[in-house]
C-alpha positions, -999 to 999 in steps of 0.1 A, spaced: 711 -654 -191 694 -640 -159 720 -638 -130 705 -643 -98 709 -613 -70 739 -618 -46 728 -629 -8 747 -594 3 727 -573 -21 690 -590 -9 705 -588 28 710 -550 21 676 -543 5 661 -560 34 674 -540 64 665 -505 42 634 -518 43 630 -526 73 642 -493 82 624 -470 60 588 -491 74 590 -496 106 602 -481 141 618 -500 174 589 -495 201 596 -471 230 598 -489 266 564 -476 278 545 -487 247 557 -523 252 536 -522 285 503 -539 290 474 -512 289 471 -517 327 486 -534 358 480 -569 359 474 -580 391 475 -611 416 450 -622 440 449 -648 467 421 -664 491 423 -682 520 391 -695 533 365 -722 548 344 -741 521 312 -733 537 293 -750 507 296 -760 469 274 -731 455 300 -709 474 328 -721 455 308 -724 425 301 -684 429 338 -679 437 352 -695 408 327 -683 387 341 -649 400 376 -654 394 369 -673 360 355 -636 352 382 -618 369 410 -634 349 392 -631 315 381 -597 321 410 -578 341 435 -603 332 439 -609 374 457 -639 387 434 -661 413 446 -683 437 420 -699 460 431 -721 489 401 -738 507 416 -745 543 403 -757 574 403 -732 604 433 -753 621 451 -750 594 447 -710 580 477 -696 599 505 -718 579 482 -717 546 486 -681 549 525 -677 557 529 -700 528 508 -677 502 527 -647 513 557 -664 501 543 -665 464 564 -643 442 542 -610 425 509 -614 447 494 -585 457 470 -592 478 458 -617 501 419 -618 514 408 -647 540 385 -655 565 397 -672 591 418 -657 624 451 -653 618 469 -652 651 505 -638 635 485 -605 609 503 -579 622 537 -598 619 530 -609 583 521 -579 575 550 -557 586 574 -586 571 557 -583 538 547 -544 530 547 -551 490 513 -570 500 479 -564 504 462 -581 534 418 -582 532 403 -593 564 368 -608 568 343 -604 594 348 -586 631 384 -600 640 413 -578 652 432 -561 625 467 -544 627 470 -506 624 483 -510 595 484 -490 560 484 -524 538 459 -542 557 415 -534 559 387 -554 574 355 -563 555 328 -568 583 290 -574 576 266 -541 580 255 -541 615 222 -530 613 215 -554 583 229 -582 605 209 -572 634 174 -569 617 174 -605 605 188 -618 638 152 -604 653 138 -620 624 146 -657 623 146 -655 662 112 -641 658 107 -671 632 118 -701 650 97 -684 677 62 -685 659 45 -708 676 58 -701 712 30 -681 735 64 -661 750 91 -640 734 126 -651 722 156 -644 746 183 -624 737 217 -628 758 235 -599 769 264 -586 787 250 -555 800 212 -546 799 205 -527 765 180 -497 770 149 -494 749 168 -465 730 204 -486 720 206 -489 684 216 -529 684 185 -533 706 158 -514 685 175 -532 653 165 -565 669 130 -555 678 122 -543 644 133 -578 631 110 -597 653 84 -575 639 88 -584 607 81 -622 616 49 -611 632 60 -612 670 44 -586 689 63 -589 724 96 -578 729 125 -601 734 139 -606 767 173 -595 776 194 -621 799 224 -606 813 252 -633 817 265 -621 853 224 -626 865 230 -662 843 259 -670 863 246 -666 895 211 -690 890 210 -714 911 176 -727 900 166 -754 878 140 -734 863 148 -720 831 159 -685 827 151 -679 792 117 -674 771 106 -686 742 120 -710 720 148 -689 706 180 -674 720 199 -642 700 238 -642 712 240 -604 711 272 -595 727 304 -619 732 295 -648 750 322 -656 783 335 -689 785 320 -699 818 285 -690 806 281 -719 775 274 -745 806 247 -727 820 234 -722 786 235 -757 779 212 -769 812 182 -754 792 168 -765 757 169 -736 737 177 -727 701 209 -705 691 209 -672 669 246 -658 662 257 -625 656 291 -627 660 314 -632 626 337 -658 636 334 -685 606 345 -712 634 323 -730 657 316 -721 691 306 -742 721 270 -757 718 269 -752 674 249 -783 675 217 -760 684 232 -733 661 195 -722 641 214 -696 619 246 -678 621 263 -647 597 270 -663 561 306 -659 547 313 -620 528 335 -640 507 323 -639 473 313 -603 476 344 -590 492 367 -604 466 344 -584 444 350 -556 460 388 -560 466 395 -568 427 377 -536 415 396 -513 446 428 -534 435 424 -528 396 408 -490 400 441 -480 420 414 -474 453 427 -501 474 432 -484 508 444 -501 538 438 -490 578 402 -489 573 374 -510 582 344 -510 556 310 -525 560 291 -544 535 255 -549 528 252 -586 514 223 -606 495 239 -638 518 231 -623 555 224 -656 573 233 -691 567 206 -714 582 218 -747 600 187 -760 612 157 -751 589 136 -780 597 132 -764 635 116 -734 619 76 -738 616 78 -720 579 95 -747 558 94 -719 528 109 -700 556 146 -701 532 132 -687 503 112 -658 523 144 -645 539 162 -647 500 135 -622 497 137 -599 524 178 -603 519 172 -590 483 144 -560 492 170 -546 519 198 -546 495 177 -525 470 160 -503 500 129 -518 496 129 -532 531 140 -505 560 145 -514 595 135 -473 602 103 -492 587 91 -503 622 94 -476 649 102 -484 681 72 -479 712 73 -484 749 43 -500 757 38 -506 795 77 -499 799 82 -526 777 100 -520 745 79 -529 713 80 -527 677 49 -512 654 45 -508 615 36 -476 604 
């Protein structure tokens, strides 16, 4: 008769086993391969193919760096408390948005453990744990001229550009515009109107030319009335995703960095690069969002500027491409 092994005596032969072929792991090789991180967004829904692109992003973020996304699309009104309320989200590291945030510089000093990405030209705290992601100027510039110069076509004048000081023909912003309105085929050069010389027209003749007007520099509150006696079409430079006064005759302003800068901010985040107190410009396929492209008189005028958007991002397309002239102390703009 077989007698079976004793429960002590298996118990035994188990734990030399156990001991003999195999080892209890060291702390450190218990550790994911890399950090895993957390990311959170605040912004505007400025259409569904942006959000499409942005999940699509994060969807690749998470399955490829194993990054936690949190996206939060909030109206402009609402931004501030969205934002105190993500920074209250246990193990995020960093928070990127859009809109302006009155109380940055106090959210940031209360929470240093965080990452804070802003977007566009708004004031940021000097600060080591917050940046700014702003649009490259001269891109932004050069297809301002252009769709001015576009909605323009068919005008016998040039476009207006408001300013708050008269540019010279040799300021960068200037010849920048210039070239733009080049590449639509416009041959004069825009004219400047200063908004002091604005303010003081008593007339009812219109001060402006054209059919289009570029808002170059910051526009002062008292000016949008005078603005608004005249029919005239809007450009925007500025990089505030809000409205302004008069967005009704908005043609095209700046489209949202959003989908790119996240891009950028999980890679910096995930490489160990992310560095705050800095300010980093970004060349984007996504310049210009047009409002109004029934106003311009090319209707394939949207896929034209895709174009363009595209050849400048690969260097194809060079503002240096059309040199700047004075013509009759005018400024102009030739091709090579």
């Amino acid at each position: 008769m077989i007698q079976k092994p004793k429960p002590y005596i298996l118990l035994c032969a188990l734990l030399t086993a156990f001991s003999i072929g195999c080892h209890k792991p060291e702390y450190d090789e218990m550790q994911p391969s890399k950090p895993k991180w957390a990311l959170g967004v605040v912004a505007h829904a400025e259409s569904l193919e942006q959000q499409k692109l942005l999940q699509t992003l994060t969807d690749e973020l998470t399955r490829e760096q194993a990054m936690t996304t949190r996206i939060s699309w909030t109206p402009a009104e609402k931004a501030s408390q969205e934002l105190e309320t993500m920074t209250k989200s246990k193990g995020l590291d960093l928070l990127v948005f859009e809109h302006q945030v009155p109380q940055i510089a106090e959210l940031a000093r209360k929470n240093q453990q965080m990452r804070f990405t802003l977007l566009g030209n708004q004031p940021a705290p000097d600060s080591l744990n917050v940046r700014r992601i702003t649009h490259d100027r001269d891109q932004l510039l050069f297809f301002a001229g252009f769709l001015a110069g576009e909605a323009n076509r068919d005008s016998k004048t040039p476009f207006s550009v408001l300013v708050d000081h008269p540019h010279p023909a040799d300021d960068k912003d200037w010849q920048l515009l210039v070239a733009g309105a080049r590449l639509a085929g416009q041959s004069l050069p825009p004219l400047q109107v200063v908004q002091s010389d604005l303010l003081q027209k008593t007339t009812y003749a219109s001060p402006f030319s054209g059919k289009a007007l570029v808002l170059l520099d910051p526009v002062g509150e008292a000016v949008w009335p005078k603005i608004g006696q005249f029919s005239i079409s809007l450009v925007r430079t500025d990089e505030n995703v809000g409205s302004i006064p008069l967005q009704g005759r908005v043609l095209a302003q700046p489209g949202s960095l959003l989908v790119e800068a996240v891009k950028e901010e999980a890679d910096l985040l995930t490489d160990g690069k992310w560095q705050g107190k800095t300010t980093v410009a970004l060349t984007s396929k996504h310049t210009y969002r047009l409002l109004l492209p029934g106003l311009f008189p090319d209707k394939n005028l949207p896929t034209r500027l895709e174009l363009f958007e595209d050849q400048y991002v690969s260097g194809l397309l060079k503002p240096s491409s059309y040199k700047v002239t004075n013509q009759n102390g005018q400024t102009g703009a030739t091709q090579p």
